[in-house]
N, C-alpha and C positions, 0 to 999 in steps of 0.2 A: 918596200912592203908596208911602211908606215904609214905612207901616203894612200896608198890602199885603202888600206884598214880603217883609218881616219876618215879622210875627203883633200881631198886638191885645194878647197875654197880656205882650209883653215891654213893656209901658210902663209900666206903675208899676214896674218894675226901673230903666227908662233917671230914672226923676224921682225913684227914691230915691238913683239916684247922681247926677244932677244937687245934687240937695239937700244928699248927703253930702261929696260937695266942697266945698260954698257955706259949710256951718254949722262943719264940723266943724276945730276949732283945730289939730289936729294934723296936718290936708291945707292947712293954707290958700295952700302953694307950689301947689298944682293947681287955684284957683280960676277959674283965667282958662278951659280950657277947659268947666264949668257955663256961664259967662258966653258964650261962643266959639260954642257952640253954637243956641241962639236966636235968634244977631247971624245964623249960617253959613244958616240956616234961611230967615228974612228977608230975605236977599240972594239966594239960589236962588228964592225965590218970588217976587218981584219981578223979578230978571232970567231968569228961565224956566230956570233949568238944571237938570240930570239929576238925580232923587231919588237918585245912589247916590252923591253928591260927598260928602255926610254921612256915611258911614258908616264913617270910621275914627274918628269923634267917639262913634257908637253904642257902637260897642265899647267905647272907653272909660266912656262912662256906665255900661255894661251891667256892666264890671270893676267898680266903683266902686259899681254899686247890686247887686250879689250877696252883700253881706257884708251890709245891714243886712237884704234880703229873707230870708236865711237863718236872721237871728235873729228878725227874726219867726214863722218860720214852727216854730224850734222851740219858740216860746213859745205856739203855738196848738195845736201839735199836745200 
């Protein structure tokens, strides 16, 4: 339903910032929400709650993955 609701195009943005929280040495105070996220996901789907309880987590992945999707995309362009 998120994907939905959202768009399909923003998910490899939410799993490059998912990623760039996880990997990166100089975020590692902000790993727990990467982490946060998955667990938040897991618990809504098994106890059946609202696709939009997530999405102040989105947000954040989405801040978090716009910096490496932007240098990719100036390395392609």
């Amino acid at each position: 339903m998120r994907l939905l609701s959202l768009s399909p195009v923003v998910v490899p943005v939410w799993i490059a910032g998912a990623l760039r929280l996880w990997r990166d040495p100089d975020l590692r105070w902000a790993r727990s929400p990467a982490l946060a996220y998955p667990i938040l996901f897991v618990i809504l789907v098994v106890l059946g709650g609202k696709p939009y309880y997530s999405a102040p987590f989105l947000l954040l992945l989405t801040a978090a993955g716009a910096d490496p999707c932007l240098r990719w995309l100036n390395r392609t362009w």
